[in-house]
Backbone bond lengths (Angstrom), bond angles and torsions (degrees), N, CA, C in turn:
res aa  C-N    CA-C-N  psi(-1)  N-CA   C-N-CA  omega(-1)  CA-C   N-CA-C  phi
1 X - - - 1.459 - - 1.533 110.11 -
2 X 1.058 116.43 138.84 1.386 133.41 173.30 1.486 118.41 -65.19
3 X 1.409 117.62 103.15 1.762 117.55 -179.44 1.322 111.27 -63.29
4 X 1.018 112.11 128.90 1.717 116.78 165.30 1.312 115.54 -104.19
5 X 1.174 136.73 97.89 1.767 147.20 -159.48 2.037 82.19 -112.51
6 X 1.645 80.41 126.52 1.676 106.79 158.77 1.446 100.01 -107.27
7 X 1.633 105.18 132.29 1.804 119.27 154.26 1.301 107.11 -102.70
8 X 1.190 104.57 141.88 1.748 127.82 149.07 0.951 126.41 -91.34
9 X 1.172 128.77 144.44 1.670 127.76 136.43 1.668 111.20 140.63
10 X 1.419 116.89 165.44 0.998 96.41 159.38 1.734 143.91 -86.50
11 X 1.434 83.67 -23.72 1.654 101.05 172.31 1.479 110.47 -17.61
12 X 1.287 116.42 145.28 1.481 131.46 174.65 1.694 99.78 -72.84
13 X 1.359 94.13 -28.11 2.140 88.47 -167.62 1.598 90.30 -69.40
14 X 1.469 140.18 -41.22 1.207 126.87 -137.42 1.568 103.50 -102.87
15 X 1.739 115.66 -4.83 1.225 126.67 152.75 1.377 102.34 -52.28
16 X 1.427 117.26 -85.24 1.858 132.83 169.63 1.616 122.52 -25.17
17 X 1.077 99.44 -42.53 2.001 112.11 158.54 0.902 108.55 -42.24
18 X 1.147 118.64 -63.41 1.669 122.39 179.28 1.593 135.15 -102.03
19 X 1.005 80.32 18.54 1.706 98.13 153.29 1.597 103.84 -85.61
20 X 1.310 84.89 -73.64 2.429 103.72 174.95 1.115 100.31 -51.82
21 X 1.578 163.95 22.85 0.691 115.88 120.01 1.430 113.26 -114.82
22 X 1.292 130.08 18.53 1.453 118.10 171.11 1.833 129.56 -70.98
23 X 1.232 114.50 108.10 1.518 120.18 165.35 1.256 106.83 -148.20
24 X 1.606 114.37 -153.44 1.259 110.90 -142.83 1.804 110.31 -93.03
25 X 1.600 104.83 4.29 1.241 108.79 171.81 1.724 116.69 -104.12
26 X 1.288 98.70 6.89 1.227 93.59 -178.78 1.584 110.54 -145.01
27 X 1.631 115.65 147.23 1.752 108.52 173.49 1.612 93.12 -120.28
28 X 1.446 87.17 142.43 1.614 109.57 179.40 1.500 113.05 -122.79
29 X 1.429 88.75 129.32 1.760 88.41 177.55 1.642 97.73 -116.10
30 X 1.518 111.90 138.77 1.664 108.40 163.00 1.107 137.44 -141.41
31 X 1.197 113.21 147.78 1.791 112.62 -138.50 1.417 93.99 -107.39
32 X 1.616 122.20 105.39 1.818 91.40 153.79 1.488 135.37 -86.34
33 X 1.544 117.15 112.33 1.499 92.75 -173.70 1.575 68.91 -167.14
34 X 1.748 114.91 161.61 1.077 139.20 160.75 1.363 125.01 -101.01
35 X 1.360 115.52 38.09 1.504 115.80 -174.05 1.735 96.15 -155.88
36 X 1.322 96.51 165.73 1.772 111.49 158.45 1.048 107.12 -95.85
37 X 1.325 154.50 121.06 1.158 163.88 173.86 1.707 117.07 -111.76
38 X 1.151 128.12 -178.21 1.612 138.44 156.57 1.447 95.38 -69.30
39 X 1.146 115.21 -63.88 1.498 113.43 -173.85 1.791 118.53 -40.77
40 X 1.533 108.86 -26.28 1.348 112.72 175.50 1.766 124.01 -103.55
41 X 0.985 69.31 -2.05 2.163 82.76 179.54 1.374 92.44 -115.11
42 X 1.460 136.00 -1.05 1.621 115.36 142.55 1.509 113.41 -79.23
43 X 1.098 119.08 -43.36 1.611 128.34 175.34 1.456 103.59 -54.45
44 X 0.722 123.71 -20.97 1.551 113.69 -177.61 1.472 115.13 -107.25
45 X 1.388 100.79 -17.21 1.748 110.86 -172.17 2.085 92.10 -84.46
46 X 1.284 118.19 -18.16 1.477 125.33 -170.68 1.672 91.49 -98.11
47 X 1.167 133.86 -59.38 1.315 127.38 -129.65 1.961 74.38 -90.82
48 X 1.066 136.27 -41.46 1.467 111.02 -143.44 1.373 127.43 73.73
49 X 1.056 134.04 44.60 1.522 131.14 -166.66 1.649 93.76 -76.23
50 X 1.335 97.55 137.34 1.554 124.17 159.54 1.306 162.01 -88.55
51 X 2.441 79.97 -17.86 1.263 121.70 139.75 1.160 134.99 -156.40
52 X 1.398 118.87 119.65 1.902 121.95 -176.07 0.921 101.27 -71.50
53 X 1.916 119.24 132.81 1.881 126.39 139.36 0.971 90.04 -103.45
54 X 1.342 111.22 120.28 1.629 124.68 118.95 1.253 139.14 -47.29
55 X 1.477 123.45 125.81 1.773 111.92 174.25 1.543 106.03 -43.74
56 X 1.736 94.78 -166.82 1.866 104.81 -175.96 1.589 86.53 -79.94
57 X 1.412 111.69 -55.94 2.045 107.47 -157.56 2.261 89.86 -72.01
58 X 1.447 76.97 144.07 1.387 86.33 166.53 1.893 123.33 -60.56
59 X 1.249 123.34 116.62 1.524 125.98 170.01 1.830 116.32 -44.82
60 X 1.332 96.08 106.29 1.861 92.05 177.34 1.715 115.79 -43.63
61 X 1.292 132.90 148.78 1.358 127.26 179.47 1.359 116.94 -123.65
62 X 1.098 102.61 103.99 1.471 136.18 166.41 1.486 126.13 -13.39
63 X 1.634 83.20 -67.53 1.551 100.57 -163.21 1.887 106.60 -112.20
64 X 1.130 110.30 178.91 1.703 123.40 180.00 1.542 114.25 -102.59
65 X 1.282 115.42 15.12 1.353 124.60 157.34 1.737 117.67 -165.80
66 X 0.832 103.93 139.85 1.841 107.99 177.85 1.704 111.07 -95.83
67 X 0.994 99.15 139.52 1.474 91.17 -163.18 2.043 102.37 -140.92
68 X 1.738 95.11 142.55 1.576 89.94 -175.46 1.520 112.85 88.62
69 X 1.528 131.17 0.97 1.100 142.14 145.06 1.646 133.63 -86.17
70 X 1.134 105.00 -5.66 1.596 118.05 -149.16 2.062 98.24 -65.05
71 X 1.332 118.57 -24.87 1.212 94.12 -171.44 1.970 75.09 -140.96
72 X 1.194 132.24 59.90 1.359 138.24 155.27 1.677 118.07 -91.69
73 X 1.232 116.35 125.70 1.942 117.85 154.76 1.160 94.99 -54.56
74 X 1.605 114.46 124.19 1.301 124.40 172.88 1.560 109.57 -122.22
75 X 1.594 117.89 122.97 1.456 131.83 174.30 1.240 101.10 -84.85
76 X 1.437 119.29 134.30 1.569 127.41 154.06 1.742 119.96 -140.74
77 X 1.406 121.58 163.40 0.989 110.70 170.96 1.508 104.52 -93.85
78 X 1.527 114.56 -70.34 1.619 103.15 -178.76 2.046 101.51 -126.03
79 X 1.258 99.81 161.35 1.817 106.82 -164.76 1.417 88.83 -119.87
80 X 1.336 113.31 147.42 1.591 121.52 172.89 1.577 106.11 -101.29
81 X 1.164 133.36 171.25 1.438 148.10 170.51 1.824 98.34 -44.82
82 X 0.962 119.05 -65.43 1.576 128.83 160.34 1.818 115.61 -22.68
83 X 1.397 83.17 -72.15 1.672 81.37 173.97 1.574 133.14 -51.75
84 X 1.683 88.07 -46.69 1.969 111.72 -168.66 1.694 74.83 -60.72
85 X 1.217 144.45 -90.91 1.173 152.15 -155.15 1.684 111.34 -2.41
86 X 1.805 95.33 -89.04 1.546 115.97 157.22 1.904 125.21 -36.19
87 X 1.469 99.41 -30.92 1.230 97.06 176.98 1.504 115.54 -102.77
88 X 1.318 131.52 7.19 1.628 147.67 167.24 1.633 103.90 10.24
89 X 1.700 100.56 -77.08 1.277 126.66 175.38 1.391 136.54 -34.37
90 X 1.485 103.34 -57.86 1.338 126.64 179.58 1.689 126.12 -100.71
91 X 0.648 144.07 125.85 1.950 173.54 155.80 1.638 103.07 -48.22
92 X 1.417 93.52 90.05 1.645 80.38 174.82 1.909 103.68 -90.44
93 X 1.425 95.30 -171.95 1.767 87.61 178.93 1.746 90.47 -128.55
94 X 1.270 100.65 135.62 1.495 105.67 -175.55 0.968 103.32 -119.71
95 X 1.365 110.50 126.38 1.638 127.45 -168.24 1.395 87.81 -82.86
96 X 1.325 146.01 -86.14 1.570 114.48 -170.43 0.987 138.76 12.63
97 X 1.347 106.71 -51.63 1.484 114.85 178.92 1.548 128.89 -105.50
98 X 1.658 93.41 28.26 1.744 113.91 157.86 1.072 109.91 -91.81
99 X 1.476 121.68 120.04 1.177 114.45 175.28 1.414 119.65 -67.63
100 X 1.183 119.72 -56.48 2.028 112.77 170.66 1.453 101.15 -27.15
101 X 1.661 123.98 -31.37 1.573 99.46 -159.64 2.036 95.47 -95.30
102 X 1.186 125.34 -18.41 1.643 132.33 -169.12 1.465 79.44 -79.26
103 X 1.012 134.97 -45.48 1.482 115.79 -153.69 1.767 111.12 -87.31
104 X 1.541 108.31 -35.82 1.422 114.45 179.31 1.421 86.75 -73.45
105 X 1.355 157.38 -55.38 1.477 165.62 163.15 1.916 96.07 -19.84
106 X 0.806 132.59 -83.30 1.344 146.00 175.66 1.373 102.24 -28.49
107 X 1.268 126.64 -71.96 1.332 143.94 -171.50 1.979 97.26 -33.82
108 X 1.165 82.34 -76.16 1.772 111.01 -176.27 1.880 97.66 -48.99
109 X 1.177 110.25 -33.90 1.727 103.58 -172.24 0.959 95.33 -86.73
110 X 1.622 141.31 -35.72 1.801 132.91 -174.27 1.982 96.92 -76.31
111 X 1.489 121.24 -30.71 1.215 100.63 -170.93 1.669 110.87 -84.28
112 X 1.444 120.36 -21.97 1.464 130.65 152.66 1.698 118.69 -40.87
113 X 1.048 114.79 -48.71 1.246 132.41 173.24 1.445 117.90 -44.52
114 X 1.557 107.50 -47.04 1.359 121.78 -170.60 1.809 104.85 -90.00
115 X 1.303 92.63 -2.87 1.709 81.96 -166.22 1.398 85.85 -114.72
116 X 1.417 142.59 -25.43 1.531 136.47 149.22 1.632 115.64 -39.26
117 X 1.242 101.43 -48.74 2.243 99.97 -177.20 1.581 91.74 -73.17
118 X 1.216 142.47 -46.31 1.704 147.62 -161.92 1.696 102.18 -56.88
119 X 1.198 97.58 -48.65 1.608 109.28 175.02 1.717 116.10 -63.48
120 X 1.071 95.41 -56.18 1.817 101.89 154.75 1.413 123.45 -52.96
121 X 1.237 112.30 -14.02 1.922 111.26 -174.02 1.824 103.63 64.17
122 X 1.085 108.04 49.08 1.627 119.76 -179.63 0.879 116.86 -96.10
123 X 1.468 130.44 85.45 1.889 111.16 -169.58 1.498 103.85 -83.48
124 X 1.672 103.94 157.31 1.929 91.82 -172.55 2.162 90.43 -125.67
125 X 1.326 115.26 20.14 1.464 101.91 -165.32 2.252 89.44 -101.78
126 X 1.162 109.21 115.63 1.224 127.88 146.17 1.682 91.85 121.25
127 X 1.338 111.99 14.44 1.575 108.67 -166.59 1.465 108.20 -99.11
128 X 1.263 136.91 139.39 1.420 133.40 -175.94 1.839 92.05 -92.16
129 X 1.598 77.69 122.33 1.770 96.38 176.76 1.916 94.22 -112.52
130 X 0.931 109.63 146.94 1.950 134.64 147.44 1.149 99.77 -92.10
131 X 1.461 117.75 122.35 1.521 122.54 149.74 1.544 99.72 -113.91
132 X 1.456 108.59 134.63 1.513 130.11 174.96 1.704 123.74 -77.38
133 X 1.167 111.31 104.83 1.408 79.17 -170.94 2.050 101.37 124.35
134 X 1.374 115.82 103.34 1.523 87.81 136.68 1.738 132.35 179.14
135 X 1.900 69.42 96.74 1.685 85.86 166.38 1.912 102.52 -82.07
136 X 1.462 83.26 -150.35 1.328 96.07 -176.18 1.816 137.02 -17.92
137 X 1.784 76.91 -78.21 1.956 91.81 -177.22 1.764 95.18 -63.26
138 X 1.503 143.51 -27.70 0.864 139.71 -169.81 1.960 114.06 -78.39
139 X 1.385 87.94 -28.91 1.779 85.85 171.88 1.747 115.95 -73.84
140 X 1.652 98.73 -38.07 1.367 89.03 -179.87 1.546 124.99 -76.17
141 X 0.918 102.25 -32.66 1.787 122.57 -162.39 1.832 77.41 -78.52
142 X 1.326 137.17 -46.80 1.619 107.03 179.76 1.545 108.99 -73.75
143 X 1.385 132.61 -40.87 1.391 129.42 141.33 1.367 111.27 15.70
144 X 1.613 87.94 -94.93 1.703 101.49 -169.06 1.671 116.23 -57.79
145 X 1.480 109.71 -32.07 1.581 108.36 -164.87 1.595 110.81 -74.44
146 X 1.631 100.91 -21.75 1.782 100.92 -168.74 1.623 103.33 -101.78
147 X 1.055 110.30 14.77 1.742 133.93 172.18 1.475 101.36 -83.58
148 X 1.719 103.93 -18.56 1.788 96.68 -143.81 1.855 82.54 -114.89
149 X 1.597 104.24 12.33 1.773 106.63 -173.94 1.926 103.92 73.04
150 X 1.141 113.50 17.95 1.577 105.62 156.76 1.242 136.92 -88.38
151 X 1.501 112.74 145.93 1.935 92.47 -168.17 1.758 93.49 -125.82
152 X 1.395 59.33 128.23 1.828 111.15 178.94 1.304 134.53 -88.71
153 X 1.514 105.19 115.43 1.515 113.78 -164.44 1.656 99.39 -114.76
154 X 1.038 126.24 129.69 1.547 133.04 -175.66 1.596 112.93 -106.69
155 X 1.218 119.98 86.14 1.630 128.52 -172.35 1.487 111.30 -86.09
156 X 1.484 113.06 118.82 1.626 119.48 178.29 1.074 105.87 -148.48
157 X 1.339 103.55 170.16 1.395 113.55 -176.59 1.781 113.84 -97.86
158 X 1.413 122.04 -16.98 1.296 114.22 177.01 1.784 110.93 -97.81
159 X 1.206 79.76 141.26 2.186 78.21 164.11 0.650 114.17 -65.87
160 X 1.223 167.72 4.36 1.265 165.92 -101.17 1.689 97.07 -173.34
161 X 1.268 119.87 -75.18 1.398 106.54 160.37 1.604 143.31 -35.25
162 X 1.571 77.46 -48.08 1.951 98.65 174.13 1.335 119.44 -50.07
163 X 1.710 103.21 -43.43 1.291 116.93 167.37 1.168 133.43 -64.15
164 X 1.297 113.03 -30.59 1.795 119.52 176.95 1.595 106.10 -74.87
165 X 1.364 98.59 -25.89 1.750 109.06 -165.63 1.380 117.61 -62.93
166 X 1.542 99.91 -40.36 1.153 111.99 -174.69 1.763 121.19 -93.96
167 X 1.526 97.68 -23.71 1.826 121.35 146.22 1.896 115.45 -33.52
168 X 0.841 103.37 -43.23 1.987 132.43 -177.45 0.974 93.41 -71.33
169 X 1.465 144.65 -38.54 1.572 158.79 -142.22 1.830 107.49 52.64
170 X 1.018 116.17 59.22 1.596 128.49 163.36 1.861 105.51 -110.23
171 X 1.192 101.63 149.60 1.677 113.72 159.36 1.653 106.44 -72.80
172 X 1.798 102.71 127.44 0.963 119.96 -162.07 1.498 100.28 -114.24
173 X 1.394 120.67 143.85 1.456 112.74 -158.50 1.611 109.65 -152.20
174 X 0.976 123.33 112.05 1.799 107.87 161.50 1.195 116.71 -30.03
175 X 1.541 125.95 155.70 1.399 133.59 144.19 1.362 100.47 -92.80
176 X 1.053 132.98 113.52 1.395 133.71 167.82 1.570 102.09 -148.20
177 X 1.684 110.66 155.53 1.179 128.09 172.86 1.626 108.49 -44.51
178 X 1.602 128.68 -51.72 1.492 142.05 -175.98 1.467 87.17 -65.47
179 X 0.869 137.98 -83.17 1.569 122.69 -134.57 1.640 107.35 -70.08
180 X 1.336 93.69 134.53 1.482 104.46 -176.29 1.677 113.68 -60.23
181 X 1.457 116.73 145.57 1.528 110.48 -171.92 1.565 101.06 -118.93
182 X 1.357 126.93 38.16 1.070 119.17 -178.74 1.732 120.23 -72.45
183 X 1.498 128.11 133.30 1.494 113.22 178.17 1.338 83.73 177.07
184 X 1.510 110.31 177.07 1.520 130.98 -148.86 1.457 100.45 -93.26
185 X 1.363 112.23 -12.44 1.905 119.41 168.72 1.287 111.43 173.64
186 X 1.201 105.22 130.52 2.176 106.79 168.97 1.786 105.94 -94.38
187 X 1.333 93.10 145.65 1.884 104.16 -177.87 1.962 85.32 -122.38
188 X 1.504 102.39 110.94 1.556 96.79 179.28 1.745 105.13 -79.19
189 X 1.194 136.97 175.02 1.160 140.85 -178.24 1.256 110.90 -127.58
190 X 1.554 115.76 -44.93 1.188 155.72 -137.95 1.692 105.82 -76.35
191 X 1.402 138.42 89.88 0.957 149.01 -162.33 1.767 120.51 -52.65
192 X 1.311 100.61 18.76 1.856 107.18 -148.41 0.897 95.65 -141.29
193 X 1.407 128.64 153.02 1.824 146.31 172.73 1.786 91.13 -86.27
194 X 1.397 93.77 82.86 1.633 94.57 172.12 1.467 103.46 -110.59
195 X 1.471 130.33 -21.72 1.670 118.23 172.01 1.540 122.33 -89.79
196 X 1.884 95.89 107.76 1.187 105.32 177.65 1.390 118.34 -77.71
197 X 1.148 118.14 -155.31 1.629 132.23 174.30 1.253 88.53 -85.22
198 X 0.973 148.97 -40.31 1.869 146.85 -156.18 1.651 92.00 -66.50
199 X 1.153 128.83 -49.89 1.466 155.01 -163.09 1.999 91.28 -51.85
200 X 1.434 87.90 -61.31 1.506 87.83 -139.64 1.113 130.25 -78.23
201 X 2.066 106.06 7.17 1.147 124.17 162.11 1.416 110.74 -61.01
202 X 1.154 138.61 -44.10 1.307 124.10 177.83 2.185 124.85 -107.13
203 X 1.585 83.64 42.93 1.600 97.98 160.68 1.967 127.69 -155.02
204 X 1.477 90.03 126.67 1.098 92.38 -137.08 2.224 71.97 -123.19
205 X 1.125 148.96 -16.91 1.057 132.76 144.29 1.486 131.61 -57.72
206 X 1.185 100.49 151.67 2.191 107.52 167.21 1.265 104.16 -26.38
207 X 1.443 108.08 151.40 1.625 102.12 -177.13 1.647 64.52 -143.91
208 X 2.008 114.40 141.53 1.407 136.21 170.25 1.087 102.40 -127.26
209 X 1.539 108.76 109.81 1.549 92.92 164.13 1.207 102.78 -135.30
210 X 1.878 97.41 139.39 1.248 135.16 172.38 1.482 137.52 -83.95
211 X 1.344 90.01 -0.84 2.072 99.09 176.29 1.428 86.12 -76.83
212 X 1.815 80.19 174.46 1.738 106.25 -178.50 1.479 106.32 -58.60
213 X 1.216 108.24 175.68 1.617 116.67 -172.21 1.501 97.93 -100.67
214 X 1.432 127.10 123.54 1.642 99.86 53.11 1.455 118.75 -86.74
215 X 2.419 103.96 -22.36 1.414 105.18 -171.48 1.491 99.00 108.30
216 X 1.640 106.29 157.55 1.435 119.24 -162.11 1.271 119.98 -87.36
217 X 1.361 123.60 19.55 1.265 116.41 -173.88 1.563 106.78 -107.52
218 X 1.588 112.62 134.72 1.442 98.21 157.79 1.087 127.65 -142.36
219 X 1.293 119.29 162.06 1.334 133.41 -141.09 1.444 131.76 39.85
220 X 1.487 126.28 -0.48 1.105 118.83 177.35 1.624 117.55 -118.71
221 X 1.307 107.69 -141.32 1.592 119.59 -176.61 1.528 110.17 -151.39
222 X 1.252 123.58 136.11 1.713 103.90 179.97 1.456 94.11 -128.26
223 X 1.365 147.33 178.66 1.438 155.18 143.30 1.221 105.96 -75.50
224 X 0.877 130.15 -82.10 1.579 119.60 169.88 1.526 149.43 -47.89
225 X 1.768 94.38 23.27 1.748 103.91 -165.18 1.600 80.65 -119.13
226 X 1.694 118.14 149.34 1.276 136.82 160.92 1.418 130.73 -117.50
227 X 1.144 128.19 96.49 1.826 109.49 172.10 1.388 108.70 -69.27
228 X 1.493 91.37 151.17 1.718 91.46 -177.69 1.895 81.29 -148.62
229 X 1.344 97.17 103.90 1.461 110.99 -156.35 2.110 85.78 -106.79
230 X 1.488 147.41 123.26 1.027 142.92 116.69 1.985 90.63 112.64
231 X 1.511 84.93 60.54 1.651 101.27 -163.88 1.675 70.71 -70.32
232 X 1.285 151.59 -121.61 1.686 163.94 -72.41 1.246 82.13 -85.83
233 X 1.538 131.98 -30.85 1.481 115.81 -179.95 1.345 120.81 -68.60
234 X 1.093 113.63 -41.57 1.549 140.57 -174.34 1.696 108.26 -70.79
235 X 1.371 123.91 -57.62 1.531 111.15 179.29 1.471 109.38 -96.27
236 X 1.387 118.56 -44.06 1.386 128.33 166.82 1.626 147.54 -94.48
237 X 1.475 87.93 40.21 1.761 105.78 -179.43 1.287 129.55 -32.33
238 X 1.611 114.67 -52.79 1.434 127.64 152.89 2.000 128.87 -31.04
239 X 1.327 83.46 -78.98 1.636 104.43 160.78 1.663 104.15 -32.19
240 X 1.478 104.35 -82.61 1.865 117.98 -161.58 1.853 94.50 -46.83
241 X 1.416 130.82 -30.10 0.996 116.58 174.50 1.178 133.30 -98.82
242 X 1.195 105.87 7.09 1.676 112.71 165.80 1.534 95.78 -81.88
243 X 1.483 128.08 -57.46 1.316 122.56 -173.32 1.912 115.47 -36.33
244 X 1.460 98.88 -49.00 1.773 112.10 -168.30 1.412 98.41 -78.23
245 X 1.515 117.84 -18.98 1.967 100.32 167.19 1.416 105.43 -88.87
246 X 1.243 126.26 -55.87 1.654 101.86 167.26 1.320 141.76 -14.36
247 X 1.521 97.38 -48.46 1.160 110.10 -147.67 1.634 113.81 -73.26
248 X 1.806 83.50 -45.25 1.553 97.15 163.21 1.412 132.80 -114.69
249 X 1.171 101.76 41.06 1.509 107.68 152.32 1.832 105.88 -99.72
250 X 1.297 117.16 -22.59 1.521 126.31 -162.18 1.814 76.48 -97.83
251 X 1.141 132.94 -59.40 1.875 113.59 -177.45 1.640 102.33 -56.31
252 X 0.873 117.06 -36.73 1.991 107.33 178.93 1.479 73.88 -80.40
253 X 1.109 147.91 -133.41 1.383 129.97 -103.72 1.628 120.81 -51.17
254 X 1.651 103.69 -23.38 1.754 84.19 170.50 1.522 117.62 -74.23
255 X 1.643 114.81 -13.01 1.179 110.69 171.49 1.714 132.00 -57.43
256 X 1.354 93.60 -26.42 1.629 114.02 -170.81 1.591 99.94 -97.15
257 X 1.461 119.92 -10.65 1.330 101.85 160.19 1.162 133.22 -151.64
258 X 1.756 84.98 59.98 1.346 122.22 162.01 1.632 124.32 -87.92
């Protein structure tokens, strides 16, 4: 049988998704829009899809029933209370939480990163950077920067991190209100509204942050703070969608031989 895969979103990658995967075993329909609408629960009530992707941010929902999904493989990155609701029934598989895909994802967000400051005329080689944060995108993206002769300070809140950080051979540092955050720019990682006003007496460089949105600030506003929310989509659209067809064509096939 012939798969019929619906895309969403607006993302440039999920245009490219569905390019990659269109041939002769498969029909692709793709939607640009960031919402569920009527307009998309007719498209789906016509096309028959066989499998939904969802972007990474959850699609706002429109309407009081979704319709034309009821027995679809559904890809997502993350589902809101809204979604899980409507989706009760069904098990989506969220590539997020493939690791081959967070880590090729990471890769692509630390090399986005570098091509966001390049565009700025930002040089990062002899400059003391803080990166916040470090899981993943934070190992590579210091990786790449101390490759580039930058010195690298890794600020967290667990010992446990501090310790690995400095394991890597980086300066390992609390995030805490006391410790001074002075350096030539911070790249936050850190998925949480952890910079208060207490913070921001002692930072007075660019602050980039690269976690998910909303981003680390809370309650306030700074001039010198940036989100840079869905970097691999934004410089590397191509790329970010080769990763998300891999990813799940290799999760359907371990599914089928399981």
């Amino acid at each position: 049988m012939t798969e019929r895969w619906l895309i969403v979103g607006t993302d440039e990658r999920m245009k490219l998704l569905a390019k990659e995967l269109t041939d002769h075993q498969r029909t692709v329909y793709y939607k640009c829009t960031n919402k569920w609408d009527d307009a998309l629960n007719k498209a789906a009530l016509e096309f028959h899809p066989t499998i939904l992707v969802l972007p990474i941010q959850p699609l706002k929902i429109e309407v009081p029933e979704l319709f034309g999904i009821n027995q679809v493989r559904i890809f997502a990155g993350r589902l809101d209370d809204d979604w899980t609701k409507h989706l009760r029934n069904t098990k989506p598989i969220f590539y997020l939480q493939n690791e081959a895909f967070i880590w090729k994802n990471a890769a692509l967000t630390a090399e986005g990163f570098l091509a966001h400051i390049y565009q700025q005329r930002v040089s990062v080689q002899r400059k003391k950077i803080i990166i916040t944060g470090f899981g993943r995108v934070a190992k590579i993206l210091a990786l790449f920067l101390s490759r580039m002769h930058a010195d690298i300070h890794i600020a967290v809140h667990s010992e446990t991190q501090c310790a690995e950080a400095i394991a890597y051979g980086y300066t390992g540092i609390y995030l805490d209100e006391k410790n001074q955050c002075s350096a030539d720019l911070i790249i936050n990682t850190i998925p949480d509204a952890w910079l208060t006003k207490e913070y921001t007496q002692f930072i007075e460089c660019p602050i980039y942050d690269i976690a998910s949105a909303p981003g680390c600030l809370k309650e306030l506003t700074l001039s010198q703070y940036e989100l840079l929310p869905a970097l691999p989509g934004k410089y590397f659209p191509q790329a970010a969608a080769k990763i998300m067809y891999e990813t799940m064509l290799d999760l359907i096939r371990r599914e089928k031989n399981a």
